[in-house]
N, CA, C, O and CB atoms as a CASP TS submission, in Angstrom:
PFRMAT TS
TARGET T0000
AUTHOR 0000-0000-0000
METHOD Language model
MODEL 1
PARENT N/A
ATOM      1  N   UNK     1     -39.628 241.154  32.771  1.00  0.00           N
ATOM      2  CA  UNK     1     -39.376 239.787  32.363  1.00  0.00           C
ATOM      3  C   UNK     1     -40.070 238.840  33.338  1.00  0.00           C
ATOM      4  O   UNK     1     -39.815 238.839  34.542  1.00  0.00           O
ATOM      5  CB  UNK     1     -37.856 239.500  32.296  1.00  0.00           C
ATOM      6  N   UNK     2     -40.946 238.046  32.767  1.00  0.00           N
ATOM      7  CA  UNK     2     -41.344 237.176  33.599  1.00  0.00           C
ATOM      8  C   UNK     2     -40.592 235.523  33.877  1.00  0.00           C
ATOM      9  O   UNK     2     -40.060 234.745  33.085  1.00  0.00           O
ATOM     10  CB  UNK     2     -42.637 237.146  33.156  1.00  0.00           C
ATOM     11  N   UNK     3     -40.840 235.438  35.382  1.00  0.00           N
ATOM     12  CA  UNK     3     -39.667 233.991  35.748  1.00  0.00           C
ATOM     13  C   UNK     3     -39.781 233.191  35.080  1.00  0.00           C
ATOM     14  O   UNK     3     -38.728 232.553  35.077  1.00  0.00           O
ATOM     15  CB  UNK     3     -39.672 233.170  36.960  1.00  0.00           C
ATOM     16  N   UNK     4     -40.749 232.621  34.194  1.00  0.00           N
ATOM     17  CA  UNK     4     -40.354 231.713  33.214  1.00  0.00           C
ATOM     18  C   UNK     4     -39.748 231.724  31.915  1.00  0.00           C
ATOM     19  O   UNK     4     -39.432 230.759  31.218  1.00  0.00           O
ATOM     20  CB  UNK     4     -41.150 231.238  33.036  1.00  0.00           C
ATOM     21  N   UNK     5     -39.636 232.889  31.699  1.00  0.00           N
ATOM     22  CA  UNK     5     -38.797 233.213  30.676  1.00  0.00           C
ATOM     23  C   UNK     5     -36.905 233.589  31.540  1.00  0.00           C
ATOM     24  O   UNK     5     -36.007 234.278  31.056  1.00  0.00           O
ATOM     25  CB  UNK     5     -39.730 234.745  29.801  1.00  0.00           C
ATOM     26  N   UNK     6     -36.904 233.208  32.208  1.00  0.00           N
ATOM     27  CA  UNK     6     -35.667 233.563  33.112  1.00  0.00           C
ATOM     28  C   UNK     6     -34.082 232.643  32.708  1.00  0.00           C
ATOM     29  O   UNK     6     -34.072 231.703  33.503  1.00  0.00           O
ATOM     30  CB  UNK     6     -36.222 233.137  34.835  1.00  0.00           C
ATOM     31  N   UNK     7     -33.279 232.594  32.146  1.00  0.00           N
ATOM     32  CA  UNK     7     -32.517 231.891  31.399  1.00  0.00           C
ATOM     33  C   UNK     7     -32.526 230.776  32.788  1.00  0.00           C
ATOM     34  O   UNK     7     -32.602 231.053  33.985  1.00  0.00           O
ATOM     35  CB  UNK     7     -31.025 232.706  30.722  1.00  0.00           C
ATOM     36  N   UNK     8     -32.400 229.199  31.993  1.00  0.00           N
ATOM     37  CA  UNK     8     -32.774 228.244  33.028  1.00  0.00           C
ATOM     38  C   UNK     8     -30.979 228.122  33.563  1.00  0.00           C
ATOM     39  O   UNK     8     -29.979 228.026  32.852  1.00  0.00           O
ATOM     40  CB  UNK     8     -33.732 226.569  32.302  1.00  0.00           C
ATOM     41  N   UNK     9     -31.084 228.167  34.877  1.00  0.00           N
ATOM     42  CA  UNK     9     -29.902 227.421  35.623  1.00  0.00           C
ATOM     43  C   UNK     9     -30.645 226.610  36.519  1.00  0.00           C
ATOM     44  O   UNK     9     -31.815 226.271  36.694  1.00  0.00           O
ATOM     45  CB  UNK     9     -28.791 228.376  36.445  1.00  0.00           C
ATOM     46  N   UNK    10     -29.443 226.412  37.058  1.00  0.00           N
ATOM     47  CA  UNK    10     -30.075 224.839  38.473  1.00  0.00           C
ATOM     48  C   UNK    10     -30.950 225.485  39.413  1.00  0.00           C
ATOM     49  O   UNK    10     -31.970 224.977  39.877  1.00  0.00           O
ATOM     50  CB  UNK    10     -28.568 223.972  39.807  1.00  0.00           C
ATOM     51  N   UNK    11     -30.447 226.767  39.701  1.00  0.00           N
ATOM     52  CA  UNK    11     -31.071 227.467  40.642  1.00  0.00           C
ATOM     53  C   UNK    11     -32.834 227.552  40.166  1.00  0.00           C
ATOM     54  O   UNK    11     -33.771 227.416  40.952  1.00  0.00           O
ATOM     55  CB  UNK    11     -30.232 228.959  40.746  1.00  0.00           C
ATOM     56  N   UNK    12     -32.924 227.767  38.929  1.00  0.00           N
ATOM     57  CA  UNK    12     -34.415 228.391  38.277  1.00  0.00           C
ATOM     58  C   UNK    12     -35.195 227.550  38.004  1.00  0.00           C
ATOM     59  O   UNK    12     -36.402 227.783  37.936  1.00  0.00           O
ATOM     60  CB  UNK    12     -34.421 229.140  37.039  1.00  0.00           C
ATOM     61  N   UNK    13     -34.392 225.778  37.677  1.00  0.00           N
ATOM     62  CA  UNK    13     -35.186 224.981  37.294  1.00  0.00           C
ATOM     63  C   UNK    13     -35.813 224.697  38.698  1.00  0.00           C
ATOM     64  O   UNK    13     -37.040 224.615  38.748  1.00  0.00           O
ATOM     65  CB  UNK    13     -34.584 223.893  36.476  1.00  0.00           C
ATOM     66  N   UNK    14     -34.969 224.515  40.023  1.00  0.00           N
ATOM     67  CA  UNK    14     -35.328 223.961  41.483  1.00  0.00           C
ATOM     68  C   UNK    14     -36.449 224.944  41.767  1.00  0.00           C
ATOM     69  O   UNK    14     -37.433 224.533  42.383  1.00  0.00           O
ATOM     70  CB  UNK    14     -33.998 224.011  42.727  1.00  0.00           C
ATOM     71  N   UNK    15     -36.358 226.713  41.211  1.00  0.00           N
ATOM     72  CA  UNK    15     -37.494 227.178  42.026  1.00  0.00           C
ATOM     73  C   UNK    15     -38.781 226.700  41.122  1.00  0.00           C
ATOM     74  O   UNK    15     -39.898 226.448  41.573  1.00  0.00           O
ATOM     75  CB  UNK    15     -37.425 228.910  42.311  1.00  0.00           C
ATOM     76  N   UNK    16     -38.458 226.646  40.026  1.00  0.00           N
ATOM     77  CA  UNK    16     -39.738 226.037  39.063  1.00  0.00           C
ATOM     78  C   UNK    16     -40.946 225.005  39.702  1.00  0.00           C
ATOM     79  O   UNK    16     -42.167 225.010  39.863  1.00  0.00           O
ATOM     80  CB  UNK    16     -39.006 225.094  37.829  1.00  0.00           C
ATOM     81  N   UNK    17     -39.795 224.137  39.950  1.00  0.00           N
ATOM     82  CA  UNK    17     -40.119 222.868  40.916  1.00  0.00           C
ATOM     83  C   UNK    17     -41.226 222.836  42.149  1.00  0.00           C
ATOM     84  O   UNK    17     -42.183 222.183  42.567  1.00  0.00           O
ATOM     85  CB  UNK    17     -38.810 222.555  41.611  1.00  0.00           C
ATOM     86  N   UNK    18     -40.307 224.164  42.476  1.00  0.00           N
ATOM     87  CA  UNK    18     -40.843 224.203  44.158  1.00  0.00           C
ATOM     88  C   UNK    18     -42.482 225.525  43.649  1.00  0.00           C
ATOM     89  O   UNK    18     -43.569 225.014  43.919  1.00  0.00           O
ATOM     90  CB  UNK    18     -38.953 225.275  45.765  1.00  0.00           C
ATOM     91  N   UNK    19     -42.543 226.506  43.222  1.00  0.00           N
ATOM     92  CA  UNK    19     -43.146 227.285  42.993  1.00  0.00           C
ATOM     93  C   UNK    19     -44.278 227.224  42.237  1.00  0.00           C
ATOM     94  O   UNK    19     -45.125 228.111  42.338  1.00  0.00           O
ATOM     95  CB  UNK    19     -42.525 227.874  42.736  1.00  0.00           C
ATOM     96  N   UNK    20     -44.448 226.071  41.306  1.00  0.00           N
ATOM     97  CA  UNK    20     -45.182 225.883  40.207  1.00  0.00           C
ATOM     98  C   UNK    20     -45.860 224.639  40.313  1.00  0.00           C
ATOM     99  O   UNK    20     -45.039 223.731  40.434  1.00  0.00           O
ATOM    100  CB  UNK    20     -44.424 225.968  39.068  1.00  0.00           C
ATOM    101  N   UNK    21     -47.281 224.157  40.315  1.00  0.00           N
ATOM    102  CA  UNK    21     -47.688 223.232  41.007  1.00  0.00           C
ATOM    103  C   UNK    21     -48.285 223.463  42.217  1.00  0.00           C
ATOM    104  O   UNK    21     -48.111 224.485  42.882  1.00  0.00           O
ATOM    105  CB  UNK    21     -46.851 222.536  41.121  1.00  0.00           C
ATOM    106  N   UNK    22     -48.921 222.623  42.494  1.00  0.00           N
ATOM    107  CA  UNK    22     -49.915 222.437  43.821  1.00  0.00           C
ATOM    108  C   UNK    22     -49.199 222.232  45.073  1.00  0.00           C
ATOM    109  O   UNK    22     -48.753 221.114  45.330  1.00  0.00           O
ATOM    110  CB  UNK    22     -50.890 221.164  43.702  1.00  0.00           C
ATOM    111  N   UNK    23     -49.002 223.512  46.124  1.00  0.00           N
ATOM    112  CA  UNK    23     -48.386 223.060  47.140  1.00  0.00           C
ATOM    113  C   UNK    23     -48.225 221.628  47.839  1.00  0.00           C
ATOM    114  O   UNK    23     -47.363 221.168  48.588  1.00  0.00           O
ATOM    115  CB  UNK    23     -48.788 223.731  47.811  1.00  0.00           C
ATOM    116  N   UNK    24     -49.501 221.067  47.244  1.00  0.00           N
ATOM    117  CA  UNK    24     -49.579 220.026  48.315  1.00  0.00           C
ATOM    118  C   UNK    24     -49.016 218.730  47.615  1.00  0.00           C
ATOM    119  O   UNK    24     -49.141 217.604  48.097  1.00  0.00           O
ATOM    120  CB  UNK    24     -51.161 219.816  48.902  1.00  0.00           C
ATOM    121  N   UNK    25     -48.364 219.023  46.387  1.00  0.00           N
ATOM    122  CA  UNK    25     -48.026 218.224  45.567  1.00  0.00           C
ATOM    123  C   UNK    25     -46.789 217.052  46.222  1.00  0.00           C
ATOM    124  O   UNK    25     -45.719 217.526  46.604  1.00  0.00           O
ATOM    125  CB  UNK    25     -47.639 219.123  44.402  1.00  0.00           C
ATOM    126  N   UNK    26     -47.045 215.407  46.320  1.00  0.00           N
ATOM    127  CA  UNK    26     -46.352 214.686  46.828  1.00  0.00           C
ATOM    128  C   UNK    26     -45.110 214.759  46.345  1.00  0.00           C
ATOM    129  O   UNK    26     -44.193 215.019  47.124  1.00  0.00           O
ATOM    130  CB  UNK    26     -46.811 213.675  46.825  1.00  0.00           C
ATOM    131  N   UNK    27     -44.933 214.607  45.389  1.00  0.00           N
ATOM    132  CA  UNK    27     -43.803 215.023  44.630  1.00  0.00           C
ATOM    133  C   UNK    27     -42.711 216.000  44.739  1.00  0.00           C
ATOM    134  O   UNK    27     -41.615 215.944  44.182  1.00  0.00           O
ATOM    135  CB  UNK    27     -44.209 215.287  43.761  1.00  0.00           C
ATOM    136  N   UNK    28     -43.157 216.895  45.525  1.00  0.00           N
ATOM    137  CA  UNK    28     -42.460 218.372  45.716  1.00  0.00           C
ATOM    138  C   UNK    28     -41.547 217.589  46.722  1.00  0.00           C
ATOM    139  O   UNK    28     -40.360 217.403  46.453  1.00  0.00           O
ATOM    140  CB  UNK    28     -43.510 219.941  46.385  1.00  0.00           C
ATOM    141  N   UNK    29     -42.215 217.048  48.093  1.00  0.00           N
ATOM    142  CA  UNK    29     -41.959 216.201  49.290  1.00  0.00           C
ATOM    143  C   UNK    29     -40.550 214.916  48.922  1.00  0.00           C
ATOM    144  O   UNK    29     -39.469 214.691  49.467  1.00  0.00           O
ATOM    145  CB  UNK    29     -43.652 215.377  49.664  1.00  0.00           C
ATOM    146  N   UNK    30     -41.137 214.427  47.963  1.00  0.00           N
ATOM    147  CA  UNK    30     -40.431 212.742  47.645  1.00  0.00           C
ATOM    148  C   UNK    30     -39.228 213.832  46.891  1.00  0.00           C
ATOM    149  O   UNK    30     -38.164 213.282  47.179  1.00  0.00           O
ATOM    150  CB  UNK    30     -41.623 211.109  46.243  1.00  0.00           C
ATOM    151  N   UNK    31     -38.949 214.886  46.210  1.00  0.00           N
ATOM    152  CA  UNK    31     -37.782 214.951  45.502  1.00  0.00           C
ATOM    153  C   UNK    31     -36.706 215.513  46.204  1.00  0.00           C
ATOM    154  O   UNK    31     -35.501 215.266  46.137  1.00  0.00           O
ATOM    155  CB  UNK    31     -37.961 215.606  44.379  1.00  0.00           C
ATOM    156  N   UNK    32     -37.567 216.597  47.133  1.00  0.00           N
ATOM    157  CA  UNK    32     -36.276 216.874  47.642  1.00  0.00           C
ATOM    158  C   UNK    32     -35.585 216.277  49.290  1.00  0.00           C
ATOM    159  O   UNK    32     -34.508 216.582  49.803  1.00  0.00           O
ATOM    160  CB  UNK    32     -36.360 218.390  47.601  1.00  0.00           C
ATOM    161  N   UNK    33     -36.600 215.404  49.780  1.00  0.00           N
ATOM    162  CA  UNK    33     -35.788 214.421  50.680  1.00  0.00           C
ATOM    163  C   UNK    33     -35.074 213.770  49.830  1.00  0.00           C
ATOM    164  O   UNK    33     -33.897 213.617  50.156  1.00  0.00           O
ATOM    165  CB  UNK    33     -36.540 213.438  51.550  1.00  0.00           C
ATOM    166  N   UNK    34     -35.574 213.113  48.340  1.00  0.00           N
ATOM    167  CA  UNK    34     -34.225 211.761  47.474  1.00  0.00           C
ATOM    168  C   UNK    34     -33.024 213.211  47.550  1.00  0.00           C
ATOM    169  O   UNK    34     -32.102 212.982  48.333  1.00  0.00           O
ATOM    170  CB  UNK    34     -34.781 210.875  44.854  1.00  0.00           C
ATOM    171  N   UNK    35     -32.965 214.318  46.994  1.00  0.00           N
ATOM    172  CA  UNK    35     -31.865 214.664  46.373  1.00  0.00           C
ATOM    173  C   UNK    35     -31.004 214.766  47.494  1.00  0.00           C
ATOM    174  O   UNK    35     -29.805 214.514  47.371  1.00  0.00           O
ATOM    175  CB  UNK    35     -31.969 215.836  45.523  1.00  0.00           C
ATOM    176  N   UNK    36     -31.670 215.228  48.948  1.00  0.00           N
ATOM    177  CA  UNK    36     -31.222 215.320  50.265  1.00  0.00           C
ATOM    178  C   UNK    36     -30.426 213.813  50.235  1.00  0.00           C
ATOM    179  O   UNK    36     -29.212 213.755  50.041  1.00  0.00           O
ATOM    180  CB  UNK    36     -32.553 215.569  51.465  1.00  0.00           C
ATOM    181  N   UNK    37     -30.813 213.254  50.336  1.00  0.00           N
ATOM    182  CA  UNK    37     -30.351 211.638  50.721  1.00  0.00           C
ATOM    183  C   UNK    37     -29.008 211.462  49.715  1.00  0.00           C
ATOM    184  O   UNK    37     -28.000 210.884  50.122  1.00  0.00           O
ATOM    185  CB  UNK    37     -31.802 210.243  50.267  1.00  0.00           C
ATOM    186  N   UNK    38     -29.114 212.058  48.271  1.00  0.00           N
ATOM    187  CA  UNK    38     -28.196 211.812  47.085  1.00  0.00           C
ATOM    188  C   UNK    38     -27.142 212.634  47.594  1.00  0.00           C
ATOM    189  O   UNK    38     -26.149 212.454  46.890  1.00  0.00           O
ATOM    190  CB  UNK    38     -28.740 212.228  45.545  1.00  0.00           C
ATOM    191  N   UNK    39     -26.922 213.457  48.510  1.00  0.00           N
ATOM    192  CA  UNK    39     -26.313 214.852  48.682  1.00  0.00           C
ATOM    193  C   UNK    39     -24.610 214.000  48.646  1.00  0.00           C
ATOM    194  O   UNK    39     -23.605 214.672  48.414  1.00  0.00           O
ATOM    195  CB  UNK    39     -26.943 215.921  50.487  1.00  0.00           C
ATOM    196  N   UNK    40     -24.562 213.103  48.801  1.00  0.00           N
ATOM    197  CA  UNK    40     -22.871 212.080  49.078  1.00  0.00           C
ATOM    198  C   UNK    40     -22.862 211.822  48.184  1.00  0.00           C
ATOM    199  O   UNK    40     -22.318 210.719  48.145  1.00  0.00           O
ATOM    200  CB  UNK    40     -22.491 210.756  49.967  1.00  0.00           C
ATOM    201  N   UNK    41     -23.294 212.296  46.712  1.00  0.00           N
ATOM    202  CA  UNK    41     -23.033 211.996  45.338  1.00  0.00           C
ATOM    203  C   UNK    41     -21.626 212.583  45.203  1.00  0.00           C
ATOM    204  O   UNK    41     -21.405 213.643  45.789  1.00  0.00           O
ATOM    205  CB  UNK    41     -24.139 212.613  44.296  1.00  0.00           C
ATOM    206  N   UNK    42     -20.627 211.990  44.473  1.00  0.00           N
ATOM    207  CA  UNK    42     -19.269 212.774  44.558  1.00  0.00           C
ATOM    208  C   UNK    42     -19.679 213.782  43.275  1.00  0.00           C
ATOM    209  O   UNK    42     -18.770 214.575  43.027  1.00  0.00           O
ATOM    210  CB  UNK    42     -17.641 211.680  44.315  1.00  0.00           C
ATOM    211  N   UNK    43     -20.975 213.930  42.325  1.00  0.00           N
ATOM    212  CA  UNK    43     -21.061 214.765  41.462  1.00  0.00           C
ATOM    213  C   UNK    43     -22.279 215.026  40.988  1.00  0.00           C
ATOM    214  O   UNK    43     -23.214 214.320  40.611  1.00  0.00           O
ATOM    215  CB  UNK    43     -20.351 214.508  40.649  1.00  0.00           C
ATOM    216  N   UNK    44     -22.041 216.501  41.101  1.00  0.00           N
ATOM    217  CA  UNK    44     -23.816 217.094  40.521  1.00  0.00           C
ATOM    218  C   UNK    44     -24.457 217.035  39.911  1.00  0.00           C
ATOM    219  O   UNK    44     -25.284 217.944  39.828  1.00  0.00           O
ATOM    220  CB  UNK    44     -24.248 217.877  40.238  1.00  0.00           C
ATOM    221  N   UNK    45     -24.528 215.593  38.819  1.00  0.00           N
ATOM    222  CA  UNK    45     -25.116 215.254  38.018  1.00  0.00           C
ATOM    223  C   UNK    45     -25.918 214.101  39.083  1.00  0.00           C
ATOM    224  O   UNK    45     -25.424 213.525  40.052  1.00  0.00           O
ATOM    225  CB  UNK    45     -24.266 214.946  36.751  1.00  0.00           C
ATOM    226  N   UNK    46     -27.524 213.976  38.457  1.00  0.00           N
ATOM    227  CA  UNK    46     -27.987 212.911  39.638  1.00  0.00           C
ATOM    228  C   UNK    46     -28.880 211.736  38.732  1.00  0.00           C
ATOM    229  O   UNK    46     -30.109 211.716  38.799  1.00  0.00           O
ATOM    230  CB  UNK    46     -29.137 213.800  41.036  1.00  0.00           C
ATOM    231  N   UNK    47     -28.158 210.831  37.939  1.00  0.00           N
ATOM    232  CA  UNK    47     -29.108 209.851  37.339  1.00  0.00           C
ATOM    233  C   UNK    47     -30.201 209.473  37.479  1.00  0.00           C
ATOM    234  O   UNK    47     -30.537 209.288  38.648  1.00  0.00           O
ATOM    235  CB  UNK    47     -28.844 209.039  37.337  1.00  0.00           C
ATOM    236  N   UNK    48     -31.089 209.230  36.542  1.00  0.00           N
ATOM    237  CA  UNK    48     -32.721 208.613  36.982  1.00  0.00           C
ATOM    238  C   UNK    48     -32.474 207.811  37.322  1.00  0.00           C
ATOM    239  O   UNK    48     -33.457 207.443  37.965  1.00  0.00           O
ATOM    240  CB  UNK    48     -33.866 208.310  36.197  1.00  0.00           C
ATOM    241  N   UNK    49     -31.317 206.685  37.440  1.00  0.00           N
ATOM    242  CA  UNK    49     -31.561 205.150  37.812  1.00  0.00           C
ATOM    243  C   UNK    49     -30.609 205.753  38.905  1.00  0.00           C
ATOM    244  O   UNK    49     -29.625 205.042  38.699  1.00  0.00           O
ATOM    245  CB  UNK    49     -31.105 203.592  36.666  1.00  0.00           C
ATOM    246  N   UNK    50     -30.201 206.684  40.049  1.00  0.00           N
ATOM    247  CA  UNK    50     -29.779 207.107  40.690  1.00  0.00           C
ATOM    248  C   UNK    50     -31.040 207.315  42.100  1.00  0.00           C
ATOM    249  O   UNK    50     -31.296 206.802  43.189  1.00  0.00           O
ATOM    250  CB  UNK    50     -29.128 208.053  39.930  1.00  0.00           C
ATOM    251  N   UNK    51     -31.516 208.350  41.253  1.00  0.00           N
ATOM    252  CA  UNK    51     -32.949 208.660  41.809  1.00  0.00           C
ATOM    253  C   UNK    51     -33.883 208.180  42.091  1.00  0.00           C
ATOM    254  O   UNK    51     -34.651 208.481  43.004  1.00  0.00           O
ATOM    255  CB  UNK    51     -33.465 209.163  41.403  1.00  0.00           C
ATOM    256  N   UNK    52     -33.965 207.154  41.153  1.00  0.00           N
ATOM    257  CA  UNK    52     -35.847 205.887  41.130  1.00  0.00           C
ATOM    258  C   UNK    52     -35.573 205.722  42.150  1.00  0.00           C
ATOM    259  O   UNK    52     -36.224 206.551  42.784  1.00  0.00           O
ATOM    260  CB  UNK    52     -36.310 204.141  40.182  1.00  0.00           C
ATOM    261  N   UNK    53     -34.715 204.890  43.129  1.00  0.00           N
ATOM    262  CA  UNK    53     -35.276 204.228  44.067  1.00  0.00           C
ATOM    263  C   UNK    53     -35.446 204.905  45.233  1.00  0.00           C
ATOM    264  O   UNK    53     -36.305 204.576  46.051  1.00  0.00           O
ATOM    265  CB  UNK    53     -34.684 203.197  44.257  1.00  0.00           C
ATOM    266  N   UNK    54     -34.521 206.052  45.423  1.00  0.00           N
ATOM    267  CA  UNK    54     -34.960 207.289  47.311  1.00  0.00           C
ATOM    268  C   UNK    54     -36.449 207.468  46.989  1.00  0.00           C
ATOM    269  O   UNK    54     -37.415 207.148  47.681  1.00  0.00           O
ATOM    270  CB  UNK    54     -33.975 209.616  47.529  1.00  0.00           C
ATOM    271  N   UNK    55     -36.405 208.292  45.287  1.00  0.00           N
ATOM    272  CA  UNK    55     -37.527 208.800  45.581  1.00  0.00           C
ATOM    273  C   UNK    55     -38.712 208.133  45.072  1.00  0.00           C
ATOM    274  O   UNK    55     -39.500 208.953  44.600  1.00  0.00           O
ATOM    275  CB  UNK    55     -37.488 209.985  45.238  1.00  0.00           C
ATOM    276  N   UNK    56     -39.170 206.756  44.992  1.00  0.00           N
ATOM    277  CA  UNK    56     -40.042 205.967  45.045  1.00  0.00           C
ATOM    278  C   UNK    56     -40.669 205.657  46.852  1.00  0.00           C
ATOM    279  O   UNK    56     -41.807 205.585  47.316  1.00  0.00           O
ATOM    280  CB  UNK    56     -39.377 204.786  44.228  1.00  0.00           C
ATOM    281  N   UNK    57     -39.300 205.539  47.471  1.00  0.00           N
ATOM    282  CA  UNK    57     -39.331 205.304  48.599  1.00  0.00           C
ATOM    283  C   UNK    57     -40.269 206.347  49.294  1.00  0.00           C
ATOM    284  O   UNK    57     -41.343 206.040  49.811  1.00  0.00           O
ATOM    285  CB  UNK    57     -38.061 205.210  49.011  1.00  0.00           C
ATOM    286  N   UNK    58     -39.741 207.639  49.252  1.00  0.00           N
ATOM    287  CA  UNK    58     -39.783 209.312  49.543  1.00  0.00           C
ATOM    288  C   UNK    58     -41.065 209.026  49.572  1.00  0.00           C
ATOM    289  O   UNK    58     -41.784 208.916  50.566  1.00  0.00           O
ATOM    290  CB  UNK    58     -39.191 210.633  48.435  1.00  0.00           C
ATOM    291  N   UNK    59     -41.441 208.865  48.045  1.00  0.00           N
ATOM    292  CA  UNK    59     -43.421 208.935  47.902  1.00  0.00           C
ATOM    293  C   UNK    59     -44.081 208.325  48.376  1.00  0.00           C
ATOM    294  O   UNK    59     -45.232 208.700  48.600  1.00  0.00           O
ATOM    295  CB  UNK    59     -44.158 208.701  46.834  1.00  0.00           C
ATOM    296  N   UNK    60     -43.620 207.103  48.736  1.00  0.00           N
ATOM    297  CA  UNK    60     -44.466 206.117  49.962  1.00  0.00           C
ATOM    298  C   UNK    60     -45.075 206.106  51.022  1.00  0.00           C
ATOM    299  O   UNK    60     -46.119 205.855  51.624  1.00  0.00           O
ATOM    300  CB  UNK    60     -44.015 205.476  50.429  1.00  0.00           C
ATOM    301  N   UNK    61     -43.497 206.665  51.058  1.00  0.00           N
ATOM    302  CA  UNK    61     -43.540 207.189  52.856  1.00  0.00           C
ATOM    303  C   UNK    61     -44.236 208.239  52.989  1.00  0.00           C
ATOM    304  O   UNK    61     -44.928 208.134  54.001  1.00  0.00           O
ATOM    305  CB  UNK    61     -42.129 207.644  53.619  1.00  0.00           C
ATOM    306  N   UNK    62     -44.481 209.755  52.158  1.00  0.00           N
ATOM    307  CA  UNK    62     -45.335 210.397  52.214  1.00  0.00           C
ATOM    308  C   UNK    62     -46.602 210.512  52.244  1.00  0.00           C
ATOM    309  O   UNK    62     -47.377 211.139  52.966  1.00  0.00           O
ATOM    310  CB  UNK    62     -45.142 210.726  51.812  1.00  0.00           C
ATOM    311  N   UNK    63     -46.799 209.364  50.779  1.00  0.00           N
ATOM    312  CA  UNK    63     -48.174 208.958  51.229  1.00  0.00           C
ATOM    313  C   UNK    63     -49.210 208.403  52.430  1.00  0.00           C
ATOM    314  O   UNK    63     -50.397 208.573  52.713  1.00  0.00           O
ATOM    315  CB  UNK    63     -48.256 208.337  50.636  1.00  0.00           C
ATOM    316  N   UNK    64     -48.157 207.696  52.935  1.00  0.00           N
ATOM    317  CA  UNK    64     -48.377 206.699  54.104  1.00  0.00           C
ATOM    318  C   UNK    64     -48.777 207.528  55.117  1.00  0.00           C
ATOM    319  O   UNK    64     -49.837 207.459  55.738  1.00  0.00           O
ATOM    320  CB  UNK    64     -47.134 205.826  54.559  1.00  0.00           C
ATOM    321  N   UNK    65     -47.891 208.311  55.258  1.00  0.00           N
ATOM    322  CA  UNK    65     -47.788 209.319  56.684  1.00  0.00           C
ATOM    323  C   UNK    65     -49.003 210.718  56.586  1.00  0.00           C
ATOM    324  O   UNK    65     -49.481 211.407  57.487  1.00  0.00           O
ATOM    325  CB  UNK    65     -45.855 210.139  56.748  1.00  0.00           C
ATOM    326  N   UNK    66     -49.169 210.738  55.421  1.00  0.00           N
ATOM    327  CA  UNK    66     -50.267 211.800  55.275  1.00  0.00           C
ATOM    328  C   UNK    66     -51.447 211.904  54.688  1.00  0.00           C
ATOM    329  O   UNK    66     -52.049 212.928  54.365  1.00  0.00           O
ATOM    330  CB  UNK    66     -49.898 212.621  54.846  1.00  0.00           C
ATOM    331  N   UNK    67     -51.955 210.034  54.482  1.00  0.00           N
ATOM    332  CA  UNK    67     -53.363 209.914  54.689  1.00  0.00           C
ATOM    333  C   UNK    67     -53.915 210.264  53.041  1.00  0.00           C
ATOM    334  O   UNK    67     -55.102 210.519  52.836  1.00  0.00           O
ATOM    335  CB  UNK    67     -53.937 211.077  56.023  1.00  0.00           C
ATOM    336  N   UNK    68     -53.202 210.244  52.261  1.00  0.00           N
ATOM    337  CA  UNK    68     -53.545 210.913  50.793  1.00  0.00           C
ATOM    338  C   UNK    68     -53.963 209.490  50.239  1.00  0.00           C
ATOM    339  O   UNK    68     -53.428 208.413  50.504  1.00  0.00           O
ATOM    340  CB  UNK    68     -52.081 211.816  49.810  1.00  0.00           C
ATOM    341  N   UNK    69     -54.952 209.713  49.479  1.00  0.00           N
ATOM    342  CA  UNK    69     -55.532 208.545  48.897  1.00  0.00           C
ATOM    343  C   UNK    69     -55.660 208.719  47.362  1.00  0.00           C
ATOM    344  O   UNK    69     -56.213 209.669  46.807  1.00  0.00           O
ATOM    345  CB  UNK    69     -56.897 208.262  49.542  1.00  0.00           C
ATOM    346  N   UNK    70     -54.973 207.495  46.661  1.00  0.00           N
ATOM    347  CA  UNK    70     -54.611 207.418  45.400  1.00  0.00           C
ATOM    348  C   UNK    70     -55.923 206.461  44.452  1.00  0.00           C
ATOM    349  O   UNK    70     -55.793 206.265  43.244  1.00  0.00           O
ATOM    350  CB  UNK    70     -53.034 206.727  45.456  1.00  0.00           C
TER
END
């Protein structure tokens, strides 16, 4: 069986995330410092209008700090 055919849980979608894509992908960076930052959510559900703003921030700052040009 191959991992993408792997019945999706939280666990499978996060390695998806992390595994699939361009290591160097900013994005990989900006999501999981926001979800880090969200972690005082009293619940494991994490809204987009929850999320927009860490990880807008997240990508900034990544960008900023590592010279990547858009």
């Amino acid at each position: 069986m191959e991992f993408y055919e792997v019945e999706p849980t939280l666990d499978n979608y996060w390695r998806a995330i992390i595994l699939f894509g361009r290591n160097v992908a900013s994005y990989k960076f900006a999501l999981a410092k926001s979800l880090y930052e969200l972690h005082a959510v009293p619940n494991d559900l994490v809204k987009m209008e929850q999320l927009a703003a860490p990880f807008s921030h997240q990508l900034c700052e990544h960008l900023q700090h590592n010279n990547v040009k858009i």
